[in-house]
C-alpha positions, 0 to 999 in steps of 0.5 A: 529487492526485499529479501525476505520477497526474494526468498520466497519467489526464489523457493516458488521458482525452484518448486515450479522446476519440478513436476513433483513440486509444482502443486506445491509452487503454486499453492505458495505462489498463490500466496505470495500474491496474496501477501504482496496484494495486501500491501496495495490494499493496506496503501488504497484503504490508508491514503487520500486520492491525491497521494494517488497520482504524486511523484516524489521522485519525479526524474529519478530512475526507477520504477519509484518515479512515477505514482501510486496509481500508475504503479497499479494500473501498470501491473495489472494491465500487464498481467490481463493482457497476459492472462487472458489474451495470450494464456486463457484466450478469452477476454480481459477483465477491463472490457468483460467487466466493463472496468474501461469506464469505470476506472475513467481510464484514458487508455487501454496500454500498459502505460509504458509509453507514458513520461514524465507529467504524462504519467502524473495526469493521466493517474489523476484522471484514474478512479482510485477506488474502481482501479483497485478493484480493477486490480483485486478482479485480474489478481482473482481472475489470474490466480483461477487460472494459475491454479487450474494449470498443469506441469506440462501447460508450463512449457507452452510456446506462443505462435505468430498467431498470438503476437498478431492478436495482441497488435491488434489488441492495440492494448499496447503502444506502438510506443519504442518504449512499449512495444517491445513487450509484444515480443518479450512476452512471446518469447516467453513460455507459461513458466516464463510469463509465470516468473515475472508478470505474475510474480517478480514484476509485482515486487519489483513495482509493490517496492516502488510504491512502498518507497512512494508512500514513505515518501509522501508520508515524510514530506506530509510530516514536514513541519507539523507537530508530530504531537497527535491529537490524541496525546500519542508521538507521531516522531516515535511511533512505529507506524512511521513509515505509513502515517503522515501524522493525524494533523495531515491528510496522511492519516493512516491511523485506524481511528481515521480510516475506518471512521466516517470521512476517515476523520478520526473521532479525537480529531472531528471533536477537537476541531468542533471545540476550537482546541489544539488536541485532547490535553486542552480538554476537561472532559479527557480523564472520562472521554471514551471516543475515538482512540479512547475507546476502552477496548483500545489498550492503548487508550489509557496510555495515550490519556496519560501522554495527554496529561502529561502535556497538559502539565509539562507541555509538548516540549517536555513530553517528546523528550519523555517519549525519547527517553522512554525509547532510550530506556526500553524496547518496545512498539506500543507505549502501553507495553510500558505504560500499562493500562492504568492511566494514573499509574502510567502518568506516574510512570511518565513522571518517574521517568522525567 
């Protein structure tokens, strides 16, 4: 587990142990479920629907063998069935908001009793869009709930009459590998529900997709050239983890995603030119599209990697790139290279 995750659900935890500090818990409760659902949101805005329903790890063991979609579909049906079935007795956010039909979901489970290929077409029937916002609903839904929750609400037990509610939910499988949850569920308090479907058992899957995406974003890099449109070094950036490279569908960069088609500008104009990138380009020293946008700092920098190719070819300027990291600590290349795109390509030259 991430560490730093770890702390922090371990300090919400201790908090929740006492009724002088339980405001407090789940005020950073609240919170740390925002952060850990950023990340989902940072994966749904950054990759193409296929990414969705792939698995990498297929046979691995862990929750990082199955796919992005099932990851997400996983968690929150768990926690609105939990939520709302057996805390707010009241119903769930996939029929209330008729989430069934949007998400084009074949089953109303948890997913549990789901294997192999099992998993891998059922997320590609999945709308990604409308799972998220699924997803971004029972986060909400539940967090009302959490905040509206006293110290004394943590203790309560959970009858017969419950369990008989969820069988007849038929919301999850009579699966071996499912049904079992009924019980774990049941067996625990508000404060044990509390401590994983609404908390540990979002970092333990949030991980796996974090380990899925990184993933497929190598393997999308796999044997492309990691020289980007734009002039940048998609082997030396720092948003490796996340970006397969603008010459694949794991575009991640935000010239692409929040662009129209999530087609980067630098990227559509090449293409309508028929050439490789923008260093082939005569009108590059004066282009203000895409990446070269002048409020992008970076945009100067990357113009003078742009032409640095142009002159000494990619070969060359990967070496540059790695040198440059050799030489100096940094993230962003224009930390070293200014915002002068003349000056910076002196600099690229003094550093050959």
């Amino acid at each position: 587990m991430d560490k730093s995750w770890a702390d922090k659900n371990k300090e919400i935890q201790a908090l929740l142990a006492k009724e002088a500090t339980f405001k407090e818990a789940i005020k950073k409760l609240l919170e740390f479920r925002g952060e850990l659902f950023q990340q989902i949101t940072w994966i749904v805005e950054a990759y193409p629907d296929e990414a969705f329903y792939q698995m990498p790890f297929a046979g691995a063991k862990g929750y990082h063998s199955k796919t992005l979609a099932y990851s997400i579909w996983h968690i929150y049906r768990i926690e609105d069935i939990v939520a709302h079935e057996m805390i707010a007795g009241d119903e769930q956010i996939l029929f209330r908001e008729g989430f069934l039909e949007k998400t084009a979901s074949p089953i109303i489970t948890t997913g549990n009793e789901l294997k192999g290929e099992e998993i891998a077409a059922f997320s590609e029937k999945l709308n990604v869009k409308e799972l998220y916002l699924y997803a971004k609903a029972v986060k909400e839904s539940t967090d009302q709930i959490l905040s509206h929750l006293q110290y004394k609400d943590l203790k309560k037990k959970f009858t017969d009459e419950t369990k008989q509610k969820l069988v007849e939910s038929k919301c999850v499988s009579e699966d071996e590998n499912a049904y079992w949850l009924i019980d774990y569920w049941c067996g625990k308090d508000v404060k044990g529900l509390m401590q994983m479907p609404f908390s540990r058992h979002w970092i333990m899957h949030i991980e796996a997709m974090l380990r899925i995406k990184d993933r497929l974003c190598k393997l999308a890099r796999k044997g492309t050239d990691p020289v980007a449109i734009c002039g940048l070094s998609c082997s030396h950036c720092f948003l490796g983890a996340w970006c397969g490279g603008c010459r694949t569908a794991y575009n991640t960069c935000s010239c692409a995603i929040y662009s129209a088609g999530r087609i980067c500008p630098n990227v559509k104009c090449c293409k309508e030119k028929n050439i490789d990138a923008c260093y082939e380009c005569g009108e590059l020293e004066t282009c203000e599209k895409g990446f070269f946008v002048p409020s992008n700092d970076g945009a100067n920098a990357a113009k003078a990697q742009s032409l640095y190719i142009r002159k000494y070819g990619k070969k060359e300027f990967l070496k540059i790139q790695t040198r440059l990291h050799e030489k100096f600590e940094f993230q962003k290349v224009q930390e070293i290279l200014g915002q002068d795109y003349k000056e910076a390509l002196r600099i690229l030259e003094e550093n050959r």
